[in-house]
C-alpha positions in Angstrom: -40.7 -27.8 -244.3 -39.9 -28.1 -248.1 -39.9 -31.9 -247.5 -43.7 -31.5 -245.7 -44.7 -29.1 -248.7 -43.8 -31.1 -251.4 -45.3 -34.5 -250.1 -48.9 -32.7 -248.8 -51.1 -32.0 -251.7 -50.5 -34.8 -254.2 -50.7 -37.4 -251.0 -53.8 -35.7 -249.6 -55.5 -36.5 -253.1 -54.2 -40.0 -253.0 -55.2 -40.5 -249.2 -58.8 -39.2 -250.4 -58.7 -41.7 -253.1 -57.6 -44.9 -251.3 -57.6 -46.5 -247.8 -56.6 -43.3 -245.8 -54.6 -46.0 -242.9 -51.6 -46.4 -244.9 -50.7 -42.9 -244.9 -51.3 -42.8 -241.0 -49.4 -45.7 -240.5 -46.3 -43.5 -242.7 -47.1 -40.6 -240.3 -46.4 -42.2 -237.3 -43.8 -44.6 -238.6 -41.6 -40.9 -239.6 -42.9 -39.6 -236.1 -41.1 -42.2 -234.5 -38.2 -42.3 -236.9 -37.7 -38.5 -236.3 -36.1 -38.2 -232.7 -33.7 -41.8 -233.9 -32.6 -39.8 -236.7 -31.8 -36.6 -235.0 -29.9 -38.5 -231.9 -28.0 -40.5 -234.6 -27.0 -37.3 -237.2 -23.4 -37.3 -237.4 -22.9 -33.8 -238.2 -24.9 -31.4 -240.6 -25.6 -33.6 -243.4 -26.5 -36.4 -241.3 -28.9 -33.3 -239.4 -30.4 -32.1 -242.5 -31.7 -35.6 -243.6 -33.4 -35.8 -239.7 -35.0 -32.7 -240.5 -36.1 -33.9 -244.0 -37.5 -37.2 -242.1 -38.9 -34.5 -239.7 -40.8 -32.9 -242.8 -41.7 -36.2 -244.1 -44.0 -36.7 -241.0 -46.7 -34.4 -242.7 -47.4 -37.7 -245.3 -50.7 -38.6 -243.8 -51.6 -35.4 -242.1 -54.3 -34.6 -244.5 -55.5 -38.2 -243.8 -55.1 -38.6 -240.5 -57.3 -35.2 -240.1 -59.7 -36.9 -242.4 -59.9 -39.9 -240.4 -60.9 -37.8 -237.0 -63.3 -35.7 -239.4 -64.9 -39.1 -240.6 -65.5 -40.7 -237.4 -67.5 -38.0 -235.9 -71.2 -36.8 -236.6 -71.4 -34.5 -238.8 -72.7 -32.4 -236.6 -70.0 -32.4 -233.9 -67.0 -32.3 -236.4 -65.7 -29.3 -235.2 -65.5 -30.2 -231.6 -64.9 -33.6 -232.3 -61.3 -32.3 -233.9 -61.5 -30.0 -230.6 -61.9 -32.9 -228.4 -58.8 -35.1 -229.9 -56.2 -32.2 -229.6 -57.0 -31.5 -226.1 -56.7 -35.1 -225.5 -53.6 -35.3 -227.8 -52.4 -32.1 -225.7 -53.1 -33.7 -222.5 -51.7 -36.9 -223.1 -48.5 -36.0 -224.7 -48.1 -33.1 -221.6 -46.3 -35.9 -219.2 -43.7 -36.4 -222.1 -41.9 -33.6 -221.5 -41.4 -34.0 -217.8 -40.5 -38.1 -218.5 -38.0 -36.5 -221.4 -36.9 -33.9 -219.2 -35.7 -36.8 -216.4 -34.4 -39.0 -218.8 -32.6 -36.6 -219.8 -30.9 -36.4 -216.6 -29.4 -39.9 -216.7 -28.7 -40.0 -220.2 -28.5 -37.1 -223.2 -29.4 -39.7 -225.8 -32.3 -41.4 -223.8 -35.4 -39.0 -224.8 -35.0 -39.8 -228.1 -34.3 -43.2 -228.1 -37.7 -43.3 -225.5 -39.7 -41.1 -228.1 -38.6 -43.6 -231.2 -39.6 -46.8 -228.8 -42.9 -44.9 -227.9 -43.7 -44.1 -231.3 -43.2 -47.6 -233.0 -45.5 -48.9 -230.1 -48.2 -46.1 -231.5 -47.5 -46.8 -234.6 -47.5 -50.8 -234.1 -50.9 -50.3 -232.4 -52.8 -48.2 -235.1 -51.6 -50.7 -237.3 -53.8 -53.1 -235.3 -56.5 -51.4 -233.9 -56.5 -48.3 -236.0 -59.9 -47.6 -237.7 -59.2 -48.3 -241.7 -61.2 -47.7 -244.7 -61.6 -48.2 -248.2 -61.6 -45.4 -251.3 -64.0 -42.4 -251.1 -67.3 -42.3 -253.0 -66.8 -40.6 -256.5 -63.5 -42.3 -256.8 -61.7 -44.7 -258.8 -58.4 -46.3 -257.0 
């Protein structure tokens, strides 16, 4: 969390600033490099860095948010935001009976499966993800 706190604010202001699919792209690249981290931690130093990777996945929440925010009218921004964590919620729901039978086979194989997922999610935002360029008012 100390990791999360320090990064938020002053990247928030820069996401606001510039092209807000950057800090996305960092956001899902630490999402994915979370569960690789913690199944490769070594012992408790090795565990605190996962953790800090873990905290660093916060980098383009305020962007990410904003992105959501931006595509929908402004009328329907609230349930738009609505709308993408029940999908979110819905679609992530399976992964925790998937993790729970890898598990099964293989200790190590949820997280290596989550890291593979997440580089594909991240791989295709990087694609297909909406981008833009800096905010009115602004100055890059």
């Amino acid at each position: 969390m100390i990791a999360a706190t320090l990064v938020y604010l002053p990247l928030a202001k820069m996401s606001d600033r510039m092209n807000r699919k950057p800090f996305v792209l960092l956001t899902f690249g630490f999402f994915a490099l979370f569960p690789l981290a913690l199944v490769l931690a070594a012992g408790p130093v090795w565990l605190a860095v996962a953790f800090v990777v873990a905290g660093l996945r916060e980098t383009g929440e305020p962007a990410r948010k904003a992105l959501i925010v931006d595509l929908a009218a402004a009328g329907a921004r609230g349930r738009a935001v609505g709308l993408y964590y029940l999908l979110r919620g819905l679609a992530v729901f399976p992964a925790s009976l998937v993790g729970g039978w890898l598990w099964t086979m293989d200790r190590r194989l949820p997280f290596y499966a989550a890291f593979a997922v997440g580089v594909a999610g991240c791989l295709v935002h990087a694609r297909w993800g909406p981008a833009d360029g800096p905010r009115e008012g602004h100055s890059k």
